[in-house]
C-alpha positions, -999 to 999 in steps of 0.1 A, spaced: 0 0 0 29 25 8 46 16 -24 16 27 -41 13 57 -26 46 69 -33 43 60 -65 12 77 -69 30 110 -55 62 105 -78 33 102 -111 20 131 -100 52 152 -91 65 141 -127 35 151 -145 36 187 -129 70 191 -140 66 180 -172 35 207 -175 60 228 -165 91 224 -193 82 252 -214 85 275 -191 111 309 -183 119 296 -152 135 264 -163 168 289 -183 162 323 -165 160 338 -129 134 362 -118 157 388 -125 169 378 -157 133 370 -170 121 406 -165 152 417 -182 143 398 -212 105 405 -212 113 442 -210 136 436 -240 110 422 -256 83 444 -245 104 473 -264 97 447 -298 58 445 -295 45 471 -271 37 509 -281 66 534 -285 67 562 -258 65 600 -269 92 610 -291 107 572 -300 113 553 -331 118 525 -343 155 532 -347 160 549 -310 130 528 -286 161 510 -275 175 537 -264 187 543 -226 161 572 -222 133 552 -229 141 524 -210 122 533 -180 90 538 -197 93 499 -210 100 488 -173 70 506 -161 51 487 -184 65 451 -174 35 445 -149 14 447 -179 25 416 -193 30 379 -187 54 357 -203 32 325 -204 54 300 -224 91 294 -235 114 272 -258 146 278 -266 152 252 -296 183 227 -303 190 255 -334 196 283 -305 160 296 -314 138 310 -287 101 308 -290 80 325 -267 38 332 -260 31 365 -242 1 378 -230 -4 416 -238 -26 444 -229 -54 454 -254 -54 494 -251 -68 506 -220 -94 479 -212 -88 451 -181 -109 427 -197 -97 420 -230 -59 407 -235 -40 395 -268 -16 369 -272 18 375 -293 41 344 -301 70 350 -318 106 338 -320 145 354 -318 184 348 -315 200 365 -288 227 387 -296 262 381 -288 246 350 -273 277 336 -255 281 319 -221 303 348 -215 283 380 -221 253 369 -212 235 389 -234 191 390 -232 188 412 -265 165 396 -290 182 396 -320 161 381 -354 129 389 -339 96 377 -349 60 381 -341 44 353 -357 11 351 -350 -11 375 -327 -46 362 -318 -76 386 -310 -87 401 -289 -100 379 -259 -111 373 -222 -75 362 -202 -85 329 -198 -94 322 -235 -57 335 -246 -43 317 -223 -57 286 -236 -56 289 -270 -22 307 -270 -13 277 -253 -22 254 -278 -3 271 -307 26 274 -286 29 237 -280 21 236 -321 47 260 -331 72 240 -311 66 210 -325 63 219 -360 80 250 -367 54 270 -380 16 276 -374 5 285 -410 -23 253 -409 -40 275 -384 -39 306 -398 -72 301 -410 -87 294 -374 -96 335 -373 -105 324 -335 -73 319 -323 -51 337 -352 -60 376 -359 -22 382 -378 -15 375 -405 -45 379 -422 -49 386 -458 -45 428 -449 -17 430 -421 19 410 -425 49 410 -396 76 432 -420 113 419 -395 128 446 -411 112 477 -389 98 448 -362 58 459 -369 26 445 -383 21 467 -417 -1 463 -449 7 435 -472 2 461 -500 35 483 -484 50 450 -471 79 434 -496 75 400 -469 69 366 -487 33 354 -487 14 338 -458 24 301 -468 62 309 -464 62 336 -433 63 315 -403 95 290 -411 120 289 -385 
């Protein structure tokens, strides 16, 4: 009876860490996570007065991105054999507390060396954002493509599924070159069937 009992516990301490394995915690420290979501805040999140594209990583508006860190939650995590990192964020829609989006997307790091240490995206992707959506339901479906994007490389069998994917869409396109959703008509990006390839 003991012995199946603590077998029991060991199934069940084994399957919560497995639920676990695509998570930040399991490469990065508290510290080091918010340094990297604030990195990659900067990426996704609205500029602050007066930034660019070409200066938003600049010192001065650092602060602004830090503030905004509470806003956001770093749900999921993979970095690949290749030295790819995939991640699944959950984002603020506007000004609103009930409706959230959720961004996966993927990177390098730059200078990435045991040495330096470095937590700057580097290659940086948004892949696929979904709608707007109650918490709960972006957690759960940004979930799902996670684990799909992972295992597969790329999600565009499910870019039809306009209830978990809102971009790309047939009008907006990630453009890697200035790191923002744009117009396909201004966008020189390859066509839906070839964007998402790691």
């Amino acid at each position: 009876m003991k012995t199946k009992i603590l077998l029991l516990i060991i199934s069940v301490v084994m399957f919560a860490c497995q639920k676990n394995t695509n998570k930040v915690s399991k490469y990065y420290s508290n510290t080091e996570r918010d340094t990297l979501l604030t990195n990659i805040i900067t990426y996704i999140y609205i500029k602050p007065a007066y930034a660019s594209n070409a200066t938003r990583f600049q010192a001065q508006f650092r602060k602004y991105y830090v503030q905004s860190l509470p806003k956001f939650s770093l749900e999921n995590y993979y970095i690949a054999p290749d030295s790819t990192h995939y991640f699944f964020l959950i984002r603020p829609v506007g000004n609103t507390l009930k409706y959230r989006r959720g961004v996966l997307g993927k990177f390098k790091l730059k200078n990435a060396t045991v040495a330096t240490g470095s937590l700057m995206p580097s290659d940086f992707e948004e892949i696929v954002n979904t709608p707007h959506l109650e918490e709960v339901l972006v957690k759960k479906r940004g979930s799902f493509l996670f684990r799909e994007l992972i295992k597969t490389g790329d999600l565009n069998k499910y870019l039809g599924m306009k209830d978990y994917i809102e971009w790309p869409d047939s009008m907006l396109v990630y453009d890697k070159n200035i790191n923002e959703w744009v117009s396909r008509k201004q966008s020189t990006v390859e066509s839906p069937s070839k964007i998402n390839k790691p």
